[in-house]
C-alpha positions as CSV (number, residue, x, y, z in Angstrom):
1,X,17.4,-64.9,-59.7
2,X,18.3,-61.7,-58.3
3,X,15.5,-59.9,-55.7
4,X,14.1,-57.2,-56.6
5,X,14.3,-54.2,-54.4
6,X,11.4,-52.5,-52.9
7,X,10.2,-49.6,-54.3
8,X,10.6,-46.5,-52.4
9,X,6.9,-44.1,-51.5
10,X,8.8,-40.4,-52.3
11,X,5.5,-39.0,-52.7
12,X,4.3,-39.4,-49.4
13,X,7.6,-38.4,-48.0
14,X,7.7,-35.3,-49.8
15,X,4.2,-34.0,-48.4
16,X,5.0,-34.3,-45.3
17,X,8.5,-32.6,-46.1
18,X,6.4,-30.0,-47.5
19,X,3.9,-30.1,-44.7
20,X,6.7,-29.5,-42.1
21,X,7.6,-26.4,-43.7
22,X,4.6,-24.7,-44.3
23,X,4.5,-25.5,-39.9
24,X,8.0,-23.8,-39.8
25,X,7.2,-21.0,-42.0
26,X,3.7,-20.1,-40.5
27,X,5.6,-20.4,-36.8
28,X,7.8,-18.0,-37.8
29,X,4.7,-15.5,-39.2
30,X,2.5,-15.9,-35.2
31,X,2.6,-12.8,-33.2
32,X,3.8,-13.9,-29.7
33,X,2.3,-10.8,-28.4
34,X,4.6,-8.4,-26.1
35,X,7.6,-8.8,-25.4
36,X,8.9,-10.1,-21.9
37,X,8.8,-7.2,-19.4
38,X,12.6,-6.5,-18.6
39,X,12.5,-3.7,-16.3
40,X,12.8,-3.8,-12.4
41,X,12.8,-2.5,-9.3
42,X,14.0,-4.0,-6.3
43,X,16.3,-3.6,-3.0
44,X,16.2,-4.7,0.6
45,X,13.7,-4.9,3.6
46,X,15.1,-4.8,7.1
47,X,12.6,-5.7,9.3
48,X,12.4,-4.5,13.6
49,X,10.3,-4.8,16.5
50,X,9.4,-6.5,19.3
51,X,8.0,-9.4,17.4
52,X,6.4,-10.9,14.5
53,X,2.8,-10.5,15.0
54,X,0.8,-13.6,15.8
55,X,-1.7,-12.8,13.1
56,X,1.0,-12.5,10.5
57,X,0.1,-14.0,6.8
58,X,2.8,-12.3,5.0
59,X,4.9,-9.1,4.3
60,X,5.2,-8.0,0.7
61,X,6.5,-5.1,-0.7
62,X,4.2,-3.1,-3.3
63,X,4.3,-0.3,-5.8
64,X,1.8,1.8,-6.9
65,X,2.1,4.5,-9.5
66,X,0.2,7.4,-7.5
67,X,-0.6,7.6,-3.6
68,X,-3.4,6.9,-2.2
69,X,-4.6,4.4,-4.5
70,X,-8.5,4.5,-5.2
71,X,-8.3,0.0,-5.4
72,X,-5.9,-2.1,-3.6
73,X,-5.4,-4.1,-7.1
74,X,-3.5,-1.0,-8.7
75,X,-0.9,-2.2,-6.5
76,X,1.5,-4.0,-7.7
77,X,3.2,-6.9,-5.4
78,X,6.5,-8.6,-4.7
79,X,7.0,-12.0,-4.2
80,X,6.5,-12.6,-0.5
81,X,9.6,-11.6,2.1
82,X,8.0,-12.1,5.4
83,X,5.8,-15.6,6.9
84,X,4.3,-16.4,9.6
85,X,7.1,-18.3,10.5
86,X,9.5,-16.3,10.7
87,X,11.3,-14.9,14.0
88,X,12.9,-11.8,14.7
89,X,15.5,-10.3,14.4
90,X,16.0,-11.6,10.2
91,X,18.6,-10.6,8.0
92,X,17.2,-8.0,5.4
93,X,15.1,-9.6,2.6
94,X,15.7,-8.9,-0.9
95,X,12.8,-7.9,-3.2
96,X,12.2,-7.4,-6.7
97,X,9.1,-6.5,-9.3
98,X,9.1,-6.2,-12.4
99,X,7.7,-3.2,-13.9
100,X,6.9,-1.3,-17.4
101,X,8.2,2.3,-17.2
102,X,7.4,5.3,-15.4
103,X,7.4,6.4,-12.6
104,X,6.2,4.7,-9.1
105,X,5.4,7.0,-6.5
106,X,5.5,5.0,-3.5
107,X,7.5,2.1,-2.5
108,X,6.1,0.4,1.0
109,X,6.2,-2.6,2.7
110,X,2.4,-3.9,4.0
111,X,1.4,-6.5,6.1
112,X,-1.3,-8.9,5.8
113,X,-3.1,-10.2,8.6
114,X,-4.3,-13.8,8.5
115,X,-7.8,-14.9,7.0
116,X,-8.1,-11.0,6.1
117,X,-7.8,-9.3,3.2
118,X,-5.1,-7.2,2.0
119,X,-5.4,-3.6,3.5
120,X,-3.3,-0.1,2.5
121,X,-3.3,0.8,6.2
122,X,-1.4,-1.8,7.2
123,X,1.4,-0.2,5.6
124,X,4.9,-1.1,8.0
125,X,7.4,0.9,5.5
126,X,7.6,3.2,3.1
127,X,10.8,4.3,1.2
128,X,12.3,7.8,2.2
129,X,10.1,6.9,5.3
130,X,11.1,7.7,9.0
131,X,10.1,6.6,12.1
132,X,8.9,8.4,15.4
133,X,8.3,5.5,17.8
134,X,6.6,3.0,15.9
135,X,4.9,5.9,14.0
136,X,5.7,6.0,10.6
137,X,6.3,9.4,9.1
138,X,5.9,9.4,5.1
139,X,7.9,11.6,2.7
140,X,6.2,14.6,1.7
141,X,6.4,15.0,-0.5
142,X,7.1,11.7,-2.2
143,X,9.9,10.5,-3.7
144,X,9.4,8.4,-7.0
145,X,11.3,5.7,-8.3
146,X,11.7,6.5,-12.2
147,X,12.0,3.6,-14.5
148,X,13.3,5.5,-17.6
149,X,13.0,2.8,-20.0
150,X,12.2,-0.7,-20.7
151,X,15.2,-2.7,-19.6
152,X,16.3,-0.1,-17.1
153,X,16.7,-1.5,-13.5
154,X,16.8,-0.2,-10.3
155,X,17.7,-2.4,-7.1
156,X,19.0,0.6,-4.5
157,X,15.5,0.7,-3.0
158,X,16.2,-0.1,0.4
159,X,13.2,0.4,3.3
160,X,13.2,-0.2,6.5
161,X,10.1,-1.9,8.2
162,X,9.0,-1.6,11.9
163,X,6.8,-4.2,13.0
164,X,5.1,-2.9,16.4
165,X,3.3,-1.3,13.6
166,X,1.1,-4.0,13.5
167,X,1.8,-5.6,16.5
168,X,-1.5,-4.6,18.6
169,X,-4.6,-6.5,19.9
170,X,-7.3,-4.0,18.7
171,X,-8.8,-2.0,15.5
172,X,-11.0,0.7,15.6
173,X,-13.2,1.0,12.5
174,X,-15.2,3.1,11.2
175,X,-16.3,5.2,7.9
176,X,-16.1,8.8,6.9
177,X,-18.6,10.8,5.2
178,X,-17.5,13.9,2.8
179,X,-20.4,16.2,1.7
180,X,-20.0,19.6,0.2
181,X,-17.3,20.5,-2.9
182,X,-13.6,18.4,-2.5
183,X,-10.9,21.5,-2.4
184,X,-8.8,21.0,-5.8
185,X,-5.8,21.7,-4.5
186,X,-6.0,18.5,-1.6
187,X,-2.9,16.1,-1.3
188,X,-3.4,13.7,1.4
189,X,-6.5,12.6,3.5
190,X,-5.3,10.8,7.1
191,X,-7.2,9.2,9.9
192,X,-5.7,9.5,13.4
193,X,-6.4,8.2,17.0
194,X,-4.9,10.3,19.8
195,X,-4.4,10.4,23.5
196,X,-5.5,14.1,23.8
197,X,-6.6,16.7,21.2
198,X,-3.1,17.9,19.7
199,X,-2.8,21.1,19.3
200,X,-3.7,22.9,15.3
201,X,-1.2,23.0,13.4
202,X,1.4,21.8,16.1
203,X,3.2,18.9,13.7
204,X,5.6,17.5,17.4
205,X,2.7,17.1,18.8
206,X,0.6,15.2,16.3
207,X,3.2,12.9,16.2
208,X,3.3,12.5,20.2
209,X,-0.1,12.3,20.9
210,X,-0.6,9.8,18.3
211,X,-1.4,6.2,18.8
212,X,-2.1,5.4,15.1
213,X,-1.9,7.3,12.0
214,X,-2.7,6.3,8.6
215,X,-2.3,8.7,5.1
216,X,-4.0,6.5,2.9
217,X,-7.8,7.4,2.9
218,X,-9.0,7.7,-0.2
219,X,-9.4,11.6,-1.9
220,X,-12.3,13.0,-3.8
221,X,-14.7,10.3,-3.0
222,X,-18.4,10.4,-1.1
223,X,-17.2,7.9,1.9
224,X,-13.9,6.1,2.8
225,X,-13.8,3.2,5.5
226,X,-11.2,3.0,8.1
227,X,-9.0,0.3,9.9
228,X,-7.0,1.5,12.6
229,X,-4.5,-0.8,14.5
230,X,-4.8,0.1,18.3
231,X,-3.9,-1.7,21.5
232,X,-6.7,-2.3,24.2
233,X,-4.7,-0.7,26.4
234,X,-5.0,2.4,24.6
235,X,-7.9,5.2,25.9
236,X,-8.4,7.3,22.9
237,X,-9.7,10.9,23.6
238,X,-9.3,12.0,19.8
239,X,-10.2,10.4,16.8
240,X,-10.0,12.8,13.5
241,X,-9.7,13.0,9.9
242,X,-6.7,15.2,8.6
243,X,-6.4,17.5,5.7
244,X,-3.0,18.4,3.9
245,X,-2.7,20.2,0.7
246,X,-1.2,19.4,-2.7
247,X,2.1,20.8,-1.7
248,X,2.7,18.1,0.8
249,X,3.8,20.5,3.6
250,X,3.2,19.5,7.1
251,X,2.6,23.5,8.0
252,X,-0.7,22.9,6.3
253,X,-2.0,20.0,8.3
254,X,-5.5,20.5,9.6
255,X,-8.3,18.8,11.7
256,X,-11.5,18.4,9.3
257,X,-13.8,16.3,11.0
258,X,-13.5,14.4,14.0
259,X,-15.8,11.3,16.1
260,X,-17.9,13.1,18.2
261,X,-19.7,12.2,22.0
262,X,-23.1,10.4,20.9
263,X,-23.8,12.5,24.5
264,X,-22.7,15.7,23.4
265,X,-21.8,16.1,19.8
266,X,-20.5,19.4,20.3
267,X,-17.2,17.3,22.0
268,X,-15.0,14.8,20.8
269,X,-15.8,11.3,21.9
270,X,-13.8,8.8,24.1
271,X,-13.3,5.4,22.7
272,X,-11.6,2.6,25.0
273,X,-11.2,-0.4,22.6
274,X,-11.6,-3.7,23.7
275,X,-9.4,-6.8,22.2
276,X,-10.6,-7.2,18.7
277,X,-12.5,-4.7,16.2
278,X,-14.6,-1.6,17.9
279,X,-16.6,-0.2,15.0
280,X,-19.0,2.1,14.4
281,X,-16.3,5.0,14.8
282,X,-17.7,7.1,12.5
283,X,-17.0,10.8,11.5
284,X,-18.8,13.4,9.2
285,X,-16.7,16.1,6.9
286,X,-18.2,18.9,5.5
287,X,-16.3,20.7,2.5
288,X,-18.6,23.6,2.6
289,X,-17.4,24.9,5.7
290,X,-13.6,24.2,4.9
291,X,-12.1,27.4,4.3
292,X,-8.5,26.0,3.7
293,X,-8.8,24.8,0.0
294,X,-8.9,26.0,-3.4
């Protein structure tokens, strides 16, 4: 007798033939969402000074799309170039980020102390920068970084990033205060700590008589807090708030407020900072005497 052969189940075989590719076709039909951002900027970081600070978490470079920035998350960061760790001198680090276009109008390199939190003032670099000392001097005006379209990339952004920025014992901390109308036509808000009272107007000797010197306070808001990097060393006979208009033009720098002698307001007051954070360095602006704006 001859065996029979099995029968064969088609049916079942077919549904899930058919059930497969229904899968396919529907996998076809999902949105992904957006596509894969393509376009980058990048370049290198060469990093001096006398050291890497002690209190170093890490060195990144960031992006942000207008200066000063009102959060520290409309930055936008690189992966990190600088630890801890590391020793100088290092050869220059390579960075990259991607980006959507537009344009980017500052390119710096910040530093982030350990256990604290990322802050703008602790800005070691900024592209088209220069350097006086261990003073940094920012392009004015800026010079952005144009991504013209998606896929467009950009890795000639090369910075150079001093260190002894950062390198000090000391802060001096404080807020500012602005009452009275915010002149329309203001570009850049500073804090600065100085040996002796510079002289108005006299850019060389801003930049001499300056210990620490930061651009980023925030503009056209009721009060700003301050961080300023110091060393205990340092006896600081000037601490003021700086005004520069919309054209970016150093001519137009000028003294709007100032920390004043708890003994005799009328002067400015002495601070001696001791190792660590001396606070309560606080200053008052008033807009409504400020005859400078627009």
């Amino acid at each position: 007798m001859t065996a029979s052969r099995p029968k064969r189940r088609i049916g079942p075989i077919l549904r899930c033939l058919g059930i497969g590719l229904l899968l396919l076709q529907a996998s076809c039909e999902i949105d992904h969402g957006l596509e894969p951002i393509r376009s980058k900027i990048g370049g290198m970081v060469s990093f001096k000074g006398d050291k890497n600070p002690d209190l170093t978490d890490e060195v990144r470079v960031a992006l942000v799309k207008q200066f000063p920035p009102k959060e520290i998350n409309e930055l936008l960061f690189s992966e990190i170039i600088l630890r801890n760790e590391d020793r100088l001198p290092v050869e220059p680090r390579h960075w990259e980020i991607y980006v959507t276009p537009g344009s980017y109008e500052i390119a710096a390199v910040i530093w982030k102390a350990n256990n604290q939190s990322w802050n703008i003032s602790d800005i070691v670099g900024i592209y088209g920068g220069a350097f006086v000392g261990d003073q940094l001097i920012p392009p004015f005006p800026f010079k952005p970084i144009v991504i013209p379209e998606s896929g467009a990339v950009i890795d000639t952004i090369n910075i150079e990033a001093n260190l002894n920025r950062v390198n000090r014992d000391a802060t001096v901390e404080g807020r500012i205060t602005f009452g009275g109308p915010w002149p329309s036509n203001t570009g850049v808000v500073a804090i600065g700590a100085f040996t002796a009272v510079p002289a108005q107007g006299n850019i060389i000797d801003y930049l001499l008589k300056n210990v620490a010197l930061d651009y980023s306070v925030s503009t056209f808001v009721d009060q700003a807090d301050f961080r300023l990097r110091v060393r205990s060393s340092d006896v600081l006979k000037y601490v003021a708030v700086m005004w520069i208009e919309d054209s970016y033009d150093f001519n137009t720098i000028r003294d709007i407020g100032f920390y004043r002698d708890p003994a005799d307001p009328s002067n400015p007051g002495t601070v001696t900072p001791k190792a660590g954070a001396t606070t309560g360095i606080d200053i008052t602006v008033d807009f409504s005497h400020f005859g400078g704006g627009q």
